[in-house]
GUMI-823819 format. One record per residue (C-alpha): y, x negated, z; residue in one letter. Coordinates in steps of 0.05 Angstrom, whole numbers, padded with zeros to 5 digits, always signed. Example, Ala and Ser with C-alpha at 12.3 -4.5 7.8 and 13.67 -1.06 7.14 Angstrom:
<nodes>
-00090-00246+00156A-00021-00273+00143S
</nodes>
This chain:
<nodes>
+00752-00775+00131X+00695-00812+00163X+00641-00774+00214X+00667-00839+00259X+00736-00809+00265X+00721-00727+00251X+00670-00721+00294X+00658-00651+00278X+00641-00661+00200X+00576-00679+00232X+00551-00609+00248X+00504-00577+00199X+00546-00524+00162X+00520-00454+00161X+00518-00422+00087X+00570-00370+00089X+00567-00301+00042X+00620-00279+00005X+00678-00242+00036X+00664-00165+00045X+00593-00177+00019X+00553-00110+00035X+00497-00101+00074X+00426-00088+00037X+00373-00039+00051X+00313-00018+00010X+00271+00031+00017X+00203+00044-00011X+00147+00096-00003X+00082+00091-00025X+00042+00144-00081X+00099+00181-00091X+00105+00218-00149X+00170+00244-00191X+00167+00315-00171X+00140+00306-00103X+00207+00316-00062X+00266+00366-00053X+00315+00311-00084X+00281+00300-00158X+00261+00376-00157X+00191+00379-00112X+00164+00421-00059X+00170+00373-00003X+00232+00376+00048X+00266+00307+00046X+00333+00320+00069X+00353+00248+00086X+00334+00229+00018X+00385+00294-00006X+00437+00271+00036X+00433+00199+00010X+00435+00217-00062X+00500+00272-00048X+00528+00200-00025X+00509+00167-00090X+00472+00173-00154X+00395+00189-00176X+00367+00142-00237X+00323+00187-00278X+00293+00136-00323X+00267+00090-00272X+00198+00058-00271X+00148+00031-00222X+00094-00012-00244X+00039+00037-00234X-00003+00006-00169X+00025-00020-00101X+00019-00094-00102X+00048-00104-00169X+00115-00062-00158X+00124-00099-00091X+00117-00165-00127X+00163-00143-00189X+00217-00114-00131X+00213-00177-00096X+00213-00225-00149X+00261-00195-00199X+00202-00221-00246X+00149-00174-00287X+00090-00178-00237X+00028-00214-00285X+00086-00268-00296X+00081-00273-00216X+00001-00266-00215X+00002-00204-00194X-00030-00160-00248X-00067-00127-00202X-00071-00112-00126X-00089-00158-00074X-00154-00140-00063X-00179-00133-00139X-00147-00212-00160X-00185-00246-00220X-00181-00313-00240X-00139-00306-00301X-00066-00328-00294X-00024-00269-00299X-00088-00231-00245X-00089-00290-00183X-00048-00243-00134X-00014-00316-00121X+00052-00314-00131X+00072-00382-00145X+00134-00426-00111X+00168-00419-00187X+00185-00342-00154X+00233-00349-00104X+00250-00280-00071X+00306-00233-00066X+00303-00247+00018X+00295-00320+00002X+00358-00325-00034X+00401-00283+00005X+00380-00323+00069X+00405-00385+00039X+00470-00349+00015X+00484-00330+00098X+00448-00260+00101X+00405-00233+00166X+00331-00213+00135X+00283-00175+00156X+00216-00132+00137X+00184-00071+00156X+00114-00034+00134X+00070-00042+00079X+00078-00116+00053X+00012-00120+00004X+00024-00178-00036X-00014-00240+00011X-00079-00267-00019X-00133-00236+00015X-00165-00311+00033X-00097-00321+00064X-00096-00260+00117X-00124-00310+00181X-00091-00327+00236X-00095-00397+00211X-00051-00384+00156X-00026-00417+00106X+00035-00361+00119X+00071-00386+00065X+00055-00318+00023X+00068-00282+00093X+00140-00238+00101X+00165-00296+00135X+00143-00352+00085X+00174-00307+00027X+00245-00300+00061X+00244-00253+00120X+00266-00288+00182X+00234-00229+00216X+00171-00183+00198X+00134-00119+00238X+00090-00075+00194X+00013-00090+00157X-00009-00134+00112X-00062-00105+00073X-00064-00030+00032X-00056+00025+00082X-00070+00027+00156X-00093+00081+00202X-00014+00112+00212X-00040+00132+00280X-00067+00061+00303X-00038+00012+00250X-00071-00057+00241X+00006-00087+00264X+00024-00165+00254X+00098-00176+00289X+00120-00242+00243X+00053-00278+00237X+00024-00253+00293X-00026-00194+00305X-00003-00141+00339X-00063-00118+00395X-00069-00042+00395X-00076+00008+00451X+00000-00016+00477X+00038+00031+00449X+00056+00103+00469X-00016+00143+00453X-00011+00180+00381X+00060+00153+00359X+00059+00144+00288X+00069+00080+00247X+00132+00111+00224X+00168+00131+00284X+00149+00057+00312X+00173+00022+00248X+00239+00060+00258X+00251+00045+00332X+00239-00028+00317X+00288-00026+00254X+00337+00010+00297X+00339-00042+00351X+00334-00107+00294X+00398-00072+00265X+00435-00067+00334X+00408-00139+00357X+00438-00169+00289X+00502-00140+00291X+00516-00156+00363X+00498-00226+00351X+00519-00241+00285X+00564-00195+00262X+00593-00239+00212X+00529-00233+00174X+00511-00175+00132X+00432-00164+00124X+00382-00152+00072X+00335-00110+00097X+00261-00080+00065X+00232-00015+00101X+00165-00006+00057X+00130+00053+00093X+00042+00056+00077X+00072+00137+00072X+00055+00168+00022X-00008+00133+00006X-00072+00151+00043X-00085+00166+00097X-00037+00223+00101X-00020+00231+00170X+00036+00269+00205X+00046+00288+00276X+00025+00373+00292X+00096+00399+00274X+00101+00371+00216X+00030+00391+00185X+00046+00467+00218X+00105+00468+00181X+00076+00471+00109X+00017+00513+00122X+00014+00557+00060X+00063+00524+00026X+00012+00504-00020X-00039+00559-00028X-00018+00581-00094X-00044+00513-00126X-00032+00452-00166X-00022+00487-00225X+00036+00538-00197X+00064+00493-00156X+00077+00449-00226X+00111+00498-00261X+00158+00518-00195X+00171+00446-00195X+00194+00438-00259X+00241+00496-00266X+00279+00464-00204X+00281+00400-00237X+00323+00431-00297X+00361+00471-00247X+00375+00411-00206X+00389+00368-00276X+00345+00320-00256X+00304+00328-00320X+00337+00349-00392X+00346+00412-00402X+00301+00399-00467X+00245+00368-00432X+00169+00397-00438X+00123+00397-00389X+00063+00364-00398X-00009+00399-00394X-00061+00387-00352X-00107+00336-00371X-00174+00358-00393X-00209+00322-00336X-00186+00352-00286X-00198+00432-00254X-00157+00490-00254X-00128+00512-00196X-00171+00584-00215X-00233+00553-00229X-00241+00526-00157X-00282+00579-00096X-00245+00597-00038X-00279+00536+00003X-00253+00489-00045X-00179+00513-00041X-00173+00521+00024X-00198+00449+00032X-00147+00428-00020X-00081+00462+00013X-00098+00436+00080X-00103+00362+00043X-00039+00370+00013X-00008+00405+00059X-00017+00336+00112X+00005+00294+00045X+00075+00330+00046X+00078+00323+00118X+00063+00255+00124X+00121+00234+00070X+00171+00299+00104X+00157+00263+00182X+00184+00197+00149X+00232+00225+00111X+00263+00244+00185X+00258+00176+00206X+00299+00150+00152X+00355+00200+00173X+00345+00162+00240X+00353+00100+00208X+00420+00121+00167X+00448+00156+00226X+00446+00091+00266X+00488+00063+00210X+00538+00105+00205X+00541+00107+00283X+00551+00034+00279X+00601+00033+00227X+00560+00002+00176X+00535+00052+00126X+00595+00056+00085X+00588-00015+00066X+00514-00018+00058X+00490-00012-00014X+00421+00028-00004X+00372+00023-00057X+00308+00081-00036X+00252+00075-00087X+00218+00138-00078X+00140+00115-00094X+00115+00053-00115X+00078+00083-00174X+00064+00156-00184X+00022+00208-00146X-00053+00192-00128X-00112+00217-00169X-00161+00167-00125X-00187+00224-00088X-00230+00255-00140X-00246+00329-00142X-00251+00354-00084X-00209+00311-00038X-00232+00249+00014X-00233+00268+00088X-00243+00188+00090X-00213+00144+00036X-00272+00106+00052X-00319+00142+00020X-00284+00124-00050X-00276+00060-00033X-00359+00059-00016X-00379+00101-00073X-00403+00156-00030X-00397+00224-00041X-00370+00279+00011X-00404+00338+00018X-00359+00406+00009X-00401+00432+00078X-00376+00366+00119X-00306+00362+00096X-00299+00436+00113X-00328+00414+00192X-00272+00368+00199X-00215+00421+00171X-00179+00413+00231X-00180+00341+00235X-00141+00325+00176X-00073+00289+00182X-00097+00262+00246X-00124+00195+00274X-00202+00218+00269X-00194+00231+00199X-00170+00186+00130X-00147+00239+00084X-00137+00237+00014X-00116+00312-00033X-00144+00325-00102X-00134+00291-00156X-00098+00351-00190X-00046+00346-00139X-00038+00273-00155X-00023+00302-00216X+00023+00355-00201X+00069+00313-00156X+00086+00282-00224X+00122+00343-00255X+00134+00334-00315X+00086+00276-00332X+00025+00270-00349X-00033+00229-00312X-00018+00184-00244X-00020+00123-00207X-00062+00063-00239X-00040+00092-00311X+00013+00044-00340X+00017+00075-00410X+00051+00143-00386X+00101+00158-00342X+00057+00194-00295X+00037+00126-00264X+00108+00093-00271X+00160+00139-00272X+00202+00143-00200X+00255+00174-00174X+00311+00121-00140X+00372+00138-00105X+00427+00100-00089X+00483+00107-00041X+00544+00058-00032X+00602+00088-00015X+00655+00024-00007X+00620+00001-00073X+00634+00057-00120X+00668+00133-00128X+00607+00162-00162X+00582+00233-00111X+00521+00264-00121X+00520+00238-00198X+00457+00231-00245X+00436+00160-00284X+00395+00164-00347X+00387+00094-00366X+00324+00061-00365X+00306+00014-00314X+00252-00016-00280X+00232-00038-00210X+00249-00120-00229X+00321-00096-00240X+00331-00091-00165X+00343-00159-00148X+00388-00175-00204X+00422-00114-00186X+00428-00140-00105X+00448-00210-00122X+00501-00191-00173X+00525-00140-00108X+00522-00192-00060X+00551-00246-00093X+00502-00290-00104X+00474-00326-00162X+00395-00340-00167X+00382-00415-00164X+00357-00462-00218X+00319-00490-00164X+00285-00474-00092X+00265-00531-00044X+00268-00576-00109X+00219-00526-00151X+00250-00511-00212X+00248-00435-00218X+00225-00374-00271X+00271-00345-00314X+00283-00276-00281X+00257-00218-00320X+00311-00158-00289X+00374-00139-00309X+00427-00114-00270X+00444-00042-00253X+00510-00047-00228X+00538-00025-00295X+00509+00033-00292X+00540+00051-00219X+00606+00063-00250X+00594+00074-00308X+00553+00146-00334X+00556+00140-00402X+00547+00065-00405X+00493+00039-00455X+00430+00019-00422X+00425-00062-00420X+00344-00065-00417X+00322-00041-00484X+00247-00061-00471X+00194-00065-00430X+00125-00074-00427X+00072-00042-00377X+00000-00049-00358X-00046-00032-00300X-00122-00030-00294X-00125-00027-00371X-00079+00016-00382X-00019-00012-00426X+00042+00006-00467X+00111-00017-00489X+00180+00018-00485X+00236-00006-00538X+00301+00026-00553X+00281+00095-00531X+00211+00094-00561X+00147+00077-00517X+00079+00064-00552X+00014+00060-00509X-00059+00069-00498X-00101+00131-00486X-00135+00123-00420X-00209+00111-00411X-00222+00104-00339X-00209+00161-00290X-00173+00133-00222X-00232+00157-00178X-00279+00116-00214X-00308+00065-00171X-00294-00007-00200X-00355-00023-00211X-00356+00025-00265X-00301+00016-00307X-00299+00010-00386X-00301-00049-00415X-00278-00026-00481X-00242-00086-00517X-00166-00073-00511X-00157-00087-00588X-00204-00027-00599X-00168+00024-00555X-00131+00089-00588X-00047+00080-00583X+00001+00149-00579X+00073+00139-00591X+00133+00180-00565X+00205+00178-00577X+00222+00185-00508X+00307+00176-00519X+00285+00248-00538X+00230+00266-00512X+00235+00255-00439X+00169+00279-00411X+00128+00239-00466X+00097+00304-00490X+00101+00305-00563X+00046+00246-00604X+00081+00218-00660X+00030+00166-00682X-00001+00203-00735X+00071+00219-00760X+00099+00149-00741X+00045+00101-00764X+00101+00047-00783X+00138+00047-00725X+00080+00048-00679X+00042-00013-00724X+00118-00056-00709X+00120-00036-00630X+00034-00042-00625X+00049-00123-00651X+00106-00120-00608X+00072-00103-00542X+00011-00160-00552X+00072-00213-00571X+00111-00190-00502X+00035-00192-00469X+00021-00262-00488X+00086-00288-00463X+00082-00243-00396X+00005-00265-00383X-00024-00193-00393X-00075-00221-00440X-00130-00223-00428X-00135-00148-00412X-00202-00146-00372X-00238-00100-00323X-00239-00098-00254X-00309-00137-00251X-00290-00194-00295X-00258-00252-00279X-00291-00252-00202X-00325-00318-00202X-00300-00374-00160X-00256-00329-00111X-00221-00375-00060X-00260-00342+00009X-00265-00365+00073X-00332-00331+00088X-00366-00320+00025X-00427-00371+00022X-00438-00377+00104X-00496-00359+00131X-00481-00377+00197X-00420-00364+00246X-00413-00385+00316X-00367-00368+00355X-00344-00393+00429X-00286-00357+00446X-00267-00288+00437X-00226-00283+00366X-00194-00220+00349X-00175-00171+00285X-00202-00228+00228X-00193-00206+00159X-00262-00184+00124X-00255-00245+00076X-00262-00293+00139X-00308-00254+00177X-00391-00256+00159X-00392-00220+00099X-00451-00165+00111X-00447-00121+00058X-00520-00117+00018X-00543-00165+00072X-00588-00157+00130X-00569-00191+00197X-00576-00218+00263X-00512-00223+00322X-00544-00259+00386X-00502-00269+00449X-00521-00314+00502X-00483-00277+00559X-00475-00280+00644X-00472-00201+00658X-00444-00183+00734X-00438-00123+00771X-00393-00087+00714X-00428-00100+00655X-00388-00082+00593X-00350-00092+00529X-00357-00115+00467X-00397-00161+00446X-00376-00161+00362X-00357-00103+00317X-00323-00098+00252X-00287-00041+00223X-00243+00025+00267X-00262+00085+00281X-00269+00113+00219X-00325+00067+00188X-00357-00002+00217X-00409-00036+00264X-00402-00047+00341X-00446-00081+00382X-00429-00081+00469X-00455-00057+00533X-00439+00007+00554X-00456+00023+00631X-00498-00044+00631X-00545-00022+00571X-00529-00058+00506X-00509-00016+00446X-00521-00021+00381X-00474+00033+00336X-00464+00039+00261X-00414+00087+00228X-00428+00092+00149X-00372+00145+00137X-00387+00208+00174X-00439+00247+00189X-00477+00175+00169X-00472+00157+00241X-00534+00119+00283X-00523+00089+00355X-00587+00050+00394X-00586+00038+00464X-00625-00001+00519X-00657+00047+00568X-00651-00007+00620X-00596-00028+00652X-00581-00102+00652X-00590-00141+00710X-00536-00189+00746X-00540-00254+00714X-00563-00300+00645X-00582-00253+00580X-00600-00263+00513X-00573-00205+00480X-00586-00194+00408X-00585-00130+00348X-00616-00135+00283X-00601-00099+00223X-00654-00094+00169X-00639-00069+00097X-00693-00037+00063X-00670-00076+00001X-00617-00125+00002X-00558-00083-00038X-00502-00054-00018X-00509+00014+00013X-00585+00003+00027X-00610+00032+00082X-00634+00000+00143X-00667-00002+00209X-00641-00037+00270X-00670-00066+00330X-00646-00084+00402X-00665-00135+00441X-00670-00168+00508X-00691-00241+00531X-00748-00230+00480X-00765-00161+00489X-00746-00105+00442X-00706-00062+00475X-00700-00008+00425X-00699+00011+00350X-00667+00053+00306X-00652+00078+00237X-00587+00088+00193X-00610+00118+00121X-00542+00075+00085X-00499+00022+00103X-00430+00006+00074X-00418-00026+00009X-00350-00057+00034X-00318-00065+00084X-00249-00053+00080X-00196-00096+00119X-00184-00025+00164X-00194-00066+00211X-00217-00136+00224X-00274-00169+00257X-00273-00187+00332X-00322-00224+00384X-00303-00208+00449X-00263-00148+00444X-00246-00090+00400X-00166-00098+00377X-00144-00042+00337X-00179+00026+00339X-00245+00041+00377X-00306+00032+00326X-00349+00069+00381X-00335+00127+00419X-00354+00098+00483X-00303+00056+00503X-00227+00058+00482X-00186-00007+00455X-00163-00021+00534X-00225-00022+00567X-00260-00060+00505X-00265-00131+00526X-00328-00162+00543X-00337-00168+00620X-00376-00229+00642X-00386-00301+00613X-00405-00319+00540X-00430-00387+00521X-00443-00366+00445X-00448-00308+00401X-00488-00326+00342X-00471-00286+00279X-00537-00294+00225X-00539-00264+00156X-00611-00261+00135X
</nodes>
């Protein structure tokens, strides 16, 4: 029949899922490692993750990809994350194919497809996986959540954010700060506004199931936690990394979480002893991991909020709930002592045992970016050895999941061995939900998809596993699993290392272990010497599988840099006319190793404040503002590096040429400097700051006009930061 005589075959036709299709939610934390919480055996309290997995089932062969951005991509994707261009995370991209961090059209997503196939999506937290010269408010979004799928996002773009004032974008939109209740953490936020998306959905399309991805920054640094949650573990952890190991992995055979069999793995000869440290240095090192337990127990609670709303809406028994617990394995980035500011890595700084011990009581909250101990990055990964970043053991990639389902199969409280990995998660939701993936997306033909399914395994304990291989690598770090044997690479760079100085030893030099891991769960025992056949076969087997997944070539962190895409790399010169808020460092005037120059051209009345420009939060960064009608000048290197100049005048009503200078004493990163103020001509004032910061990271962005996120300066808070009085320019200059 004709449109002409049915008139309603002319109204589009909504895609319609399958009947009875389930709901979807993942979950995903951030540096968490296998023995970190109560459910796979650790010392942390997660009792909504218990309760979950009493539901359901915990995989105990499952595997991350050993960093953030790469496991996100993989998840997302269903692809292995170089064939996606993401080798590496966001902000560390090369210009070798499998390393771009741009994942191309030829990767449609999990949310992407389900969309089409009639399912409600939507994002929250840590997303991680948008080119860095792509984070402006001028887009192109098409990398955003919402280009990749999710009709709607709330959460961060970038690494980590300050939990206690988080750098927020609400679809593609940033989020201004100072709006929300004072001190309420990222998490309990990201819950309330999952909460009411999953009541708005069902009371307007309740028809529709949803897909929905809660990726919290928690666990990953900084380790925050409201007061009642960091009281609650004090102690817990005085008796050290090394005790707390071996408590760890006794519950794990009790819980039969690990084989009964299964070794545990020594301490790696680079890192301390919990006995060889003074008392200074433990006590610093509970208090760190006691806010690290905190932080990932507090959201752990808001997950049981989440879940309860389900079930109080009649929906949990027919949502299939996937919770990746870590997106690679526990953290070693904060060296040997511990980071009161994740900064100072990140800078190549060093923290002084005497200042960290100052600022005791500011850890887990907003003044502070903690980071614990290597050696409890290690420890959280009972019974592995190593940690995050380190692809070729199971420290770095091993996870716990949990999965709960109860319309979709019988299985309580059971155990999975079979080896997966994080691309098997959207073979695994598509083959739930009905859906097939698409030869082709908005006329792109698509990638073959590198998952397998793990709904076999759901009913199924004793089922054969269906992947039989897979290969791994991360910061130079490799290795290949293949019918229960898993050949890799000693490490050679230690996580803490700054980038700058990583090996560069040629990956075709580098010495390979082997392990027969069907039997040998914790990879403890070295078989090369006694396996030099079978290690020769799965050696040529891993640089075949490399080729073909664009691993090759496997490079440092430094290589590969030339020719970045950037939108501020190579200006010199900036103007701005308006007030712009929270730009991403890439766009903003890049003043790291350089010296500089802002000038503002400003009408100042009777008030006489705000800010003028600043980059950074209160942690580390430059603002430049009047403050009671004096102009300002303040630079925060990382605690104690702190300097502030100020005008001893106050400006009059009326026209001023404001400007600050900041001189490096050489032009490198870190350099000192000394800065000068100045007033229609006259120097006002002058100062010194004995190092600046080698990066700037995007914690937060740059601003003219205002300060968006978190204070960079003490004297003024995010609500009373905006720039009273008339602008006609403000001239940014790198000299």
């Amino acid at each position: 029949m004709s449109s002409s005589t049915n008139p309603s075959s002319a109204w589009p036709r909504r895609p319609r899922p399958k009947d009875g299709a389930p709901n979807i939610l993942v979950f995903l934390t951030d540096d968490v490692g296998y023995g970190a919480c109560s459910t796979f055996g650790g010392p942390i309290h997660t009792p909504a993750l218990d309760a979950l997995a009493a539901h359901g089932l915990r995989f105990t062969q499952f595997h991350t990809t050993a960093m953030c951005s790469p496991t996100r991509a993989a998840l997302l994707t269903g692809r292995n994350p170089h064939r996606v261009s993401m080798g590496r995370v966001t902000a560390r991209p090369s210009s070798y194919d499998g390393y771009t961090s741009v994942i191309p059209k030829s990767a449609g997503t999990m949310p992407d497809i389900l969309r089409r196939a009639g399912y409600n999506t939507a994002m929250f937290g840590k997303w991680h996986i948008t080119p860095e010269w792509e984070i402006t408010p001028q887009g192109p979004f098409d990398r955003w959540p919402t280009g990749m799928g999710f009709e709607y996002f709330y959460g961060f773009l970038g690494f980590d954010t300050n939990m206690w004032s988080p750098d927020l974008v609400e679809n593609t939109t940033f989020v201004p700060g100072g709006q929300d209740t004072p001190l309420k953490h990222f998490d309990e936020r990201m819950a309330d506004r999952a909460i009411d998306w999953f009541a708005q959905q069902q009371a307007l399309t309740p028809e529709k199931p949803f897909f929905a991805y809660i990726a919290s920054g928690t666990a990953h640094s900084p380790h925050h936690a409201p007061r009642p949650w960091l009281e609650k573990y004090r102690g817990t952890f005085d008796e050290g990394w090394d005790e707390v190991r071996s408590q760890t992995f006794r519950t794990q055979k009790q819980l039969g979480v690990i084989p009964a069999d299964a070794l545990l793995t020594e301490r790696p000869e680079n890192l301390p002893s919990w006995d060889s440290l003074d008392k200074d240095q433990r006590m610093l090192a509970s208090r760190l991991m006691e806010a690290y337990a905190a932080a990932l127990d507090h959201f752990d609670h808001h997950v049981g909020r989440i879940v309860d709303f389900l079930k109080l809406s009649g929906q949990f028994d027919n949502t299939l709930i996937l919770f990746i617990q870590g997106d690679n394995g526990g953290s070693a980035e904060g060296g040997f002592n511990g980071l009161l500011f994740e900064q100072s890595w990140a800078n190549g700084f060093d923290e002084k045992l005497e200042d960290q011990l100052c600022l005791l009581d500011q850890i887990g909250g907003p003044e502070a970016y903690n980071h614990f101990p290597a050696a409890w990055g290690w420890a959280i990964n009972t019974p592995f050895k190593y940690y995050k970043q380190v692809a070729s053991h199971f420290g770095g990639t091993r996870n716990g999941l949990v999965v709960s389902w109860p319309d979709g199969f019988k299985a309580r409280d059971g155990m999975r061995s079979q080896f997966h990995h994080v691309a098997d998660i959207m073979p695994t939701v598509l083959e739930a939900a009905g859906v097939e993936a698409p030869g082709q997306i908005d006329g792109v033909r698509q990638d073959s998809i590198d998952g397998v399914s793990m709904l076999y395994a759901f009913h199924d304990e004793s089922a054969a596993p269906r992947r039989r291989s897979q290969v791994f690598e991360s910061m130079q770090n490799f290795s290949i699993y293949k019918d229960g044997w898993l050949a890799c690479s000693t490490p050679v760079n230690d996580p803490w290392e700054h980038f700058a100085s990583r090996s560069t030893t040629d990956a075709h030099e580098r010495n390979w272990e082997l392990y027969h891991v069907d039997r040998d769960y914790s990879q403890a025992v070295d078989l090369a010497q006694a396996e030099p056949q079978r290690l020769r076969s799965l050696r040529d087997e891993f640089w075949k599988q490399a080729e073909w997944n664009k691993i090759l070539p496997i490079h440092p962190p430094s290589a590969g840099a030339e020719g970045r895409p950037s939108l501020g790399a190579g200006r010199t010169e900036f103007v701005f006319r308006r007030r712009v808020g929270n730009i991403h460092a890439d766009a903003a005037p890049h003043t790291t190793g350089r010296s500089f120059r802002i000038t503002c051209e400003l009408v100042v009345n009777s008030e006489g404040r705000g800010v003028i420009a600043c980059q950074g939060s209160s942690i580390c960064g430059y603002s430049f503002y009047i403050h009671d009608r004096r102009p300002v000048f303040y630079y925060n290197a990382i605690r104690p590096h702190v300097a502030r100049i100020e005008g001893l005048d106050r400006l009059s009503p009326g026209r001023h040429s404001i400007s600050v200078e900041v001189r490096l004493d050489v032009r490198a990163p870190g350099s000192g400097a000394s800065m000068l103020l100045d007033v229609d001509g006259h120097c006002v004032a002058r100062g010194r700051i004995e190092r600046t910061l080698r990066t700037l990271l995007n914690q937060n962005g740059f601003n003219v006009g205002q300060d968006t996120v978190s204070p960079i300066s003490p004297d003024y808070t995010i609500e009373d930061s905006a720039l009273v009085g008339e602008f006609s320019h403000v001239t940014f200059q790198l000299l």
